[in-house]
C-alpha positions in Angstrom: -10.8 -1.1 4.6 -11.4 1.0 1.4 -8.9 0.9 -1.3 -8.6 3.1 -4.2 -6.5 4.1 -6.7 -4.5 7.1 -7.9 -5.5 6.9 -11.3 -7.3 4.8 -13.5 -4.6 3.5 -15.4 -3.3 1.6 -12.2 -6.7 0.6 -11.4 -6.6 -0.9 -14.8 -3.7 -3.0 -14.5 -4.3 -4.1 -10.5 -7.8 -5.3 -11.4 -7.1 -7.4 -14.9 -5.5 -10.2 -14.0 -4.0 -10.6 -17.2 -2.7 -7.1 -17.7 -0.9 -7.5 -13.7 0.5 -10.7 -14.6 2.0 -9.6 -18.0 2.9 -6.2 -16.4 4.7 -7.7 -13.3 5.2 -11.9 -14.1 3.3 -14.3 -12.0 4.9 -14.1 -8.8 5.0 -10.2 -8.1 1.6 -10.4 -9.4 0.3 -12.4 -6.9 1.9 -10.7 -3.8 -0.5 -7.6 -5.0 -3.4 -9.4 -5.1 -2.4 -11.0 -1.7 -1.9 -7.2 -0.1 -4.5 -6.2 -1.3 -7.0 -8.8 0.1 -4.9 -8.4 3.4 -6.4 -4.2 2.9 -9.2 -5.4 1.6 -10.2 -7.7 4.8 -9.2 -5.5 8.2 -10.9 -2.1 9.1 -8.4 0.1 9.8 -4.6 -0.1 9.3 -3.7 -0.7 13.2 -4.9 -4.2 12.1 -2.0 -4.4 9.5 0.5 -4.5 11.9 0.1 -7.8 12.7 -0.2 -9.7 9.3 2.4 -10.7 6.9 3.7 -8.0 4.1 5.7 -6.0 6.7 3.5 -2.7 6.2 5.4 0.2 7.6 5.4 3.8 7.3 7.9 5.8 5.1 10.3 8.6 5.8 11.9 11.8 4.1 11.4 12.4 0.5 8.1 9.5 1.1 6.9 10.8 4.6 2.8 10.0 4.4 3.3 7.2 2.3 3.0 3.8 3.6 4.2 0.9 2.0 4.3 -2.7 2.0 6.7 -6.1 0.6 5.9 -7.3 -2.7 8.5 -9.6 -4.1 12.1 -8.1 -2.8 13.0 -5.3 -3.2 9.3 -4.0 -5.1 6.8 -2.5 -2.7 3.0 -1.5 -3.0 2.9 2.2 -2.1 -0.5 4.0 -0.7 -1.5 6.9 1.1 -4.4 7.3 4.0 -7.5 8.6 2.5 -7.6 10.5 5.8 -6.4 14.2 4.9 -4.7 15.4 7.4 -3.1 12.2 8.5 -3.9 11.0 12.3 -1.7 11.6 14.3 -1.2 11.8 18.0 0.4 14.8 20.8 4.0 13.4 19.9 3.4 13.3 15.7 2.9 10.0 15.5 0.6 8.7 13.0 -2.5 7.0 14.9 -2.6 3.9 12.4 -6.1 2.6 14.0 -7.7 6.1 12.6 -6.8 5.6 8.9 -9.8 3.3 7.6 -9.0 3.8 3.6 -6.3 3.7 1.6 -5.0 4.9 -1.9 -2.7 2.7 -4.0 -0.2 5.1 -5.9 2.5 2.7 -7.4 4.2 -0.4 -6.8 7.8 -0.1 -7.3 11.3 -0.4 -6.2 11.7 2.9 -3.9 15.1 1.7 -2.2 16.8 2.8 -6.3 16.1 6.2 -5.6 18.8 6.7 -3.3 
């Protein structure tokens, strides 16, 4: 699957390993890298329903976002490259259509409440 990222300042700090780990401490830090080899290795995101990191899709305020488990309660947040989003005669997104992803943030989204 492609991955990219909403800005390069993100980009920045996912791929240095140094800047992650001081950003985010060693074991949120690794649970990104994890995710993102999980992305990294399947071809579309049908295939990330059945591997670890509970990827699911968001609702409300976060409807077309998609994220994943980090390191309780942080996620990795991203978005389907795919504009519009799949989705099928009932509105549900057709996860084996979206084939790239965009990282936007990782962060604690259940605070926002």
């Amino acid at each position: 699957m492609k991955i990219t990222f909403a800005d390069k300042k993100l980009e920045k700090l996912i791929i240095d390993d140094r800047k992650l780990l001081r950003e985010f401490g060693r074991i949120r830090a690794a649970k990104v890298k994890t995710r993102l080899d999980q992305l990294n290795a399947i071809f579309s995101l049908e295939e990330a329903r059945y591997i670890s990191g509970n990827y699911h899709e968001l609702k409300g305020t976060r409807k077309g976002q998609w994220a994943c488990d980090l390191d309780q309660p942080y996620r990795l947040i991203f978005v389907p490259h795919e504009k519009p989003i799949p989705v099928n005669e009932s509105g549900q997104c057709v996860w084996v259509e979206i084939l790239g992803v965009e990282v936007i943030e990782i962060t604690n989204y259940h605070k926002e409440k």
